[in-house]
C-alpha positions in Angstrom: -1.5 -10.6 28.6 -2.6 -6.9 28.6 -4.7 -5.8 25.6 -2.2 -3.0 25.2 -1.5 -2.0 21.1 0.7 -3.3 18.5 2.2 -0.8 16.5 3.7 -1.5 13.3 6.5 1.2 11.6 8.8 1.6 9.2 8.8 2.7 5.3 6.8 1.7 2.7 6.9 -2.1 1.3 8.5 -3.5 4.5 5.0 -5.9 5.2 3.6 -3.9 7.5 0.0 -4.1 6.4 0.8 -8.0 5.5 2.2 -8.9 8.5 -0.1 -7.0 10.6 -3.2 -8.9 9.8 -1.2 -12.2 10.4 -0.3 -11.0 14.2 -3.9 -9.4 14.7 -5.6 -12.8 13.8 -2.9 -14.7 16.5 -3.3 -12.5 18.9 -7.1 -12.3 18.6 -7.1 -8.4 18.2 -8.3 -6.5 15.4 -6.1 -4.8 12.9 -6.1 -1.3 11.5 -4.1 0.3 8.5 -3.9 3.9 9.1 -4.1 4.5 5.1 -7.1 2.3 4.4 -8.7 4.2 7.7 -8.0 7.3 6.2 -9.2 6.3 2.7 -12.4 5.1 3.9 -12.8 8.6 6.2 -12.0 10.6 3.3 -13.4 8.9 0.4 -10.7 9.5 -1.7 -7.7 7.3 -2.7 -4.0 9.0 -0.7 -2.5 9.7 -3.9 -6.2 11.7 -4.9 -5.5 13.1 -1.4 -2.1 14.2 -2.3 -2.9 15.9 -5.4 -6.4 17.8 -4.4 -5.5 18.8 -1.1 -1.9 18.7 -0.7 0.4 16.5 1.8 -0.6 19.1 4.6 -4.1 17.7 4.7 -3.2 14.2 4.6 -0.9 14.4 7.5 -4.1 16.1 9.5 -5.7 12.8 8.6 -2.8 10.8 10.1 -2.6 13.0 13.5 -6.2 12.6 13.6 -6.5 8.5 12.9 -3.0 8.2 15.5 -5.2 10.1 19.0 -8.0 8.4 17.8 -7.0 5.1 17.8 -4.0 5.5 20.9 -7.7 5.8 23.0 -8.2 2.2 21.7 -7.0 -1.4 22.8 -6.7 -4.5 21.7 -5.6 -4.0 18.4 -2.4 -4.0 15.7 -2.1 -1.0 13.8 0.0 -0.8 10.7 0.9 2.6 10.4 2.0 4.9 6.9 5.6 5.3 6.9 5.9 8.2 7.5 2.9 8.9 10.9 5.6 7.4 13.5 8.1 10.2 12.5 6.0 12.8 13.7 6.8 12.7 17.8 3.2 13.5 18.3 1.8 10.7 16.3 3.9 8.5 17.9 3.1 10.2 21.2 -0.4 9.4 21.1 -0.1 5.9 19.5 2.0 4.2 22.1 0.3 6.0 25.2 -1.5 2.5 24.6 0.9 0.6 22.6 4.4 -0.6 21.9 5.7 0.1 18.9 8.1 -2.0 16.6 9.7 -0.8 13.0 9.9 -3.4 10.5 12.8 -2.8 8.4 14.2 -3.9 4.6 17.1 -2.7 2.1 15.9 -0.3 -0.1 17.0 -2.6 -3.2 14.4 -5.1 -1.5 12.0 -2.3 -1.1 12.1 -0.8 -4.5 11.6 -4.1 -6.1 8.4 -5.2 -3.7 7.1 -1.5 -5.0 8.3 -1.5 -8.6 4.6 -2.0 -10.1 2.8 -0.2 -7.1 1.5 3.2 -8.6 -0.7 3.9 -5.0 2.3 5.7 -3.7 2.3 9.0 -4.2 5.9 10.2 -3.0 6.9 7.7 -5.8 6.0 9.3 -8.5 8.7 11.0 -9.2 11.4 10.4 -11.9 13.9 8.1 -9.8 12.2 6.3 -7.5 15.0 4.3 -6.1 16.5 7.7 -5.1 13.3 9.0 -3.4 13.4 5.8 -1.5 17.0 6.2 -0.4 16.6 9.5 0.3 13.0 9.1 2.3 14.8 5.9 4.4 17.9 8.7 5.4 15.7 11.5 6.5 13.9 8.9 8.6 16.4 6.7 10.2 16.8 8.4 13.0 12.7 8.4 13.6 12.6 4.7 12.6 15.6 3.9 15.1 14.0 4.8 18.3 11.7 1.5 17.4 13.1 -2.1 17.6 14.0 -3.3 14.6 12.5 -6.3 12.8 14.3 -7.5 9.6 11.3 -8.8 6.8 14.2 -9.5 4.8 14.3 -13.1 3.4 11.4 -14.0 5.8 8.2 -14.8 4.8 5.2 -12.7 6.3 4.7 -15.8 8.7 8.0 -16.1 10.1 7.6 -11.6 11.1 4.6 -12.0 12.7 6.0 -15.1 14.5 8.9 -13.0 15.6 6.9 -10.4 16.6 4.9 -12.7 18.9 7.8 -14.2 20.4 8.8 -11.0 21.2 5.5 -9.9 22.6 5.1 -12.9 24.6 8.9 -12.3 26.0 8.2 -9.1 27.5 5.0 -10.8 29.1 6.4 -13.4 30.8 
């Protein structure tokens, strides 16, 4: 099997982070978060990102992480919801890498983030509408991706899927 990437999409609270390090640790590669890579670059938590410098520099960070690591191999990279719906992000991260969107309902997805006060696109007075509206703006983004139901399945069981799938196109 080629060393080529694993590249994990999709919104906010759908596992990707979760599931990511399972199928990193199977397949022997190592796994990167594009938020905690940016966080540890920057030095600053997103949300502090956000508020001091604005969304425009955090999507720099993001364009910078996605060529940086579509140079790489050999790894699974869980991506923020939002870098794959930039065309150049997505571009540069599966010039290396196949890319797959894992997807939930947003009543799922509000209730996995209901405590989570990281998110900055959250904070806002109706959450679950900011979540329905964020999931419409990017379907069409998130679509070009297979798609990979976390719904009702533990993390085990996705990355499990994920490597049958993998594995599939190998043989």
């Amino acid at each position: 099997m080629t060393r080529q990437n694993i590249v994990l999409t999709g919104f906010m609270g759908t596992g990707k982070s979760t599931v990511g390090r399972l199928l990193a640790a199977r397949l022997g590669y190592e796994f990167v978060d594009t938020d905690e890579l940016i966080v540890a670059r920057d030095g600053r938590a997103i949300a502090d990102i956000f508020r001091e410098s604005g969304e425009g520099a955090f999507r720099q960070w993001e364009a910078l992480v996605a060529r940086e690591l579509g140079e790489r191999s050999g790894c699974v990279i869980a991506t923020g919801g939002r870098l794959m719906v930039d065309e150049t992000n997505a571009a540069a991260l599966l010039q290396n890498g196949r890319a797959f969107c894992l997807t939930a309902p947003p009543e799922e997805i509000i209730a996995r983030l209901a405590d989570d006060q990281r998110r900055p696109l959250l904070n806002v007075t109706d959450p679950a509408a900011q979540i329905q509206r964020l999931l419409a703006v990017r379907a069409e983004a998130y679509g070009r991706f297979p798609q990979v139901t976390t719904s009702g399945k533990s993390p085990e069981e996705v990355a499990e899927e994920l490597l049958e799938a993998i594995q599939k196109d190998h043989s």
